[in-house]
N, C-alpha and C positions, 0 to 999 in steps of 0.2 A: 716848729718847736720854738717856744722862748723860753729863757733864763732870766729871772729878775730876781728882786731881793722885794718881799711884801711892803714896805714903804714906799715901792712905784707904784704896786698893782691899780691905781688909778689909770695910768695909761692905756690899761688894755680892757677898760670896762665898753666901750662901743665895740670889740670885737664880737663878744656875744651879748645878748638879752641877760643871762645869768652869769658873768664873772662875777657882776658888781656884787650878786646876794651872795656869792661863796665867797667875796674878798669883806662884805660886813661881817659876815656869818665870822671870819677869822678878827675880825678887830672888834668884835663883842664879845669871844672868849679868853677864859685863861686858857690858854693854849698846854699848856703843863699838867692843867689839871684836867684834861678831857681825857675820858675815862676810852678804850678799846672797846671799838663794836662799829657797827654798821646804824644808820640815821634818813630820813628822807627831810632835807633842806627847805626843799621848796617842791611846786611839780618841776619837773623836770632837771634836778638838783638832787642828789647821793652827797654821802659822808661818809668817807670808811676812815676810822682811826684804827692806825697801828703803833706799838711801840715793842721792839722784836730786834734780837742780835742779828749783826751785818750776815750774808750771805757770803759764800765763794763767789767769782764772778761765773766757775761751772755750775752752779745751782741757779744762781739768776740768767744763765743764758739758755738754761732748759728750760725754762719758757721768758724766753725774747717774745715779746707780744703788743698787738695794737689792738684797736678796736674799730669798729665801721658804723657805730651808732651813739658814741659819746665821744666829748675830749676829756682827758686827765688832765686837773690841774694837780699835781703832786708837791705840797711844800714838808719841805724837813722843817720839823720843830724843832729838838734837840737829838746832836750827832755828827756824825760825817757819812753820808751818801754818795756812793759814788753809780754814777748811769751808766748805762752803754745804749748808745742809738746809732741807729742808720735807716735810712729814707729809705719808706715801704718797695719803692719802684726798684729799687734796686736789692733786694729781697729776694732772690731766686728761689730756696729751699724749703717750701711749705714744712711745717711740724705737725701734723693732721689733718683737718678738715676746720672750718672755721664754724664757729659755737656759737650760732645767733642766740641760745639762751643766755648766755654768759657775755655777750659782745667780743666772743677773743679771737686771735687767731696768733697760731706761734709760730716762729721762724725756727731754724735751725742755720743760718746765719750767722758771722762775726760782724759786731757792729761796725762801722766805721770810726766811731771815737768813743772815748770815755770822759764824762766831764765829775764834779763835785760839787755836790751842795750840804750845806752845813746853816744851823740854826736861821729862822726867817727868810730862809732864800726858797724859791719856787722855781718850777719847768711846767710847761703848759706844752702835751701831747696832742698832736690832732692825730685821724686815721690814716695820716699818711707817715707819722713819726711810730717806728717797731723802738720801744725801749726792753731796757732789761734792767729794773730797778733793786735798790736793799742792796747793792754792794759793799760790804763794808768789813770792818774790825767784830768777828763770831764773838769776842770779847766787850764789846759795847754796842749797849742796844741805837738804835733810829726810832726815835717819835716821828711818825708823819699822819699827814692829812692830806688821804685823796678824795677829791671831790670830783664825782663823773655826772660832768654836764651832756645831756642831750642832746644833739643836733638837732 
């Protein structure tokens, strides 16, 4: 997992072949005005915007989830986001069977920490980080933008 703030996301563009086009793709919009919905980037590059009141942390931890065929790069645009993660290997309690349609697979697990992101900050998920995202105040929405890069 990383935590940065988009004014670094240059650091991490030789990680993969696509950060760089979903960290242009973020600095060639108005991020404000991007409308909710689902987008294809690039190949191998998704866009899913949301903007939706925080969760309980029991509603985001009913699906605690990773994926085994993308990473999430998840930036909060405007809001206070709070995460829950903890490393897959240490994950004991499968939450069904894992969704090759869907890339998911959900824990029933307590994360090992909670962190926060808030306006221009980002977390970059790989298949080994189970997060539980949208934590927040049911009183104020989270704009976010995940972009699920392919392996």
């Amino acid at each position: 997992m990383i935590i940065d703030s988009i004014q670094n996301a240059k650091k991490y563009f030789s990680i993969h072949p696509l950060f760089e086009k979903a960290f242009q793709y973020l600095k060639e919009q108005d991020l404000i005005a991007l409308e909710v919905g689902k987008a294809d980037v690039a190949d191998g590059l998704k866009i899913i915007i949301s903007d939706a009141p925080g969760k309980t942390a029991e509603a985001s931890l009913s699906k605690f989830e990773c994926h085994n065929e993308n990473i999430d790069i998840q930036v909060c645009v405007k809001g206070h986001e709070t995460i829950g993660w903890k490393p897959r290997e240490k994950c004991m309690i499968p939450n069904g069977e894992y969704n090759s349609e869907k890339d998911v697979q959900f824990f029933k697990d307590q994360p090992d920490m909670f962190f926060q992101l808030t306006d221009g900050q980002f977390a970059i998920f790989y298949p080994s980080d189970v997060h539980a995202p949208m934590i927040g105040n049911e009183n104020e929405n989270i704009k976010k933008i995940v972009f699920k890069v392919k392996i």
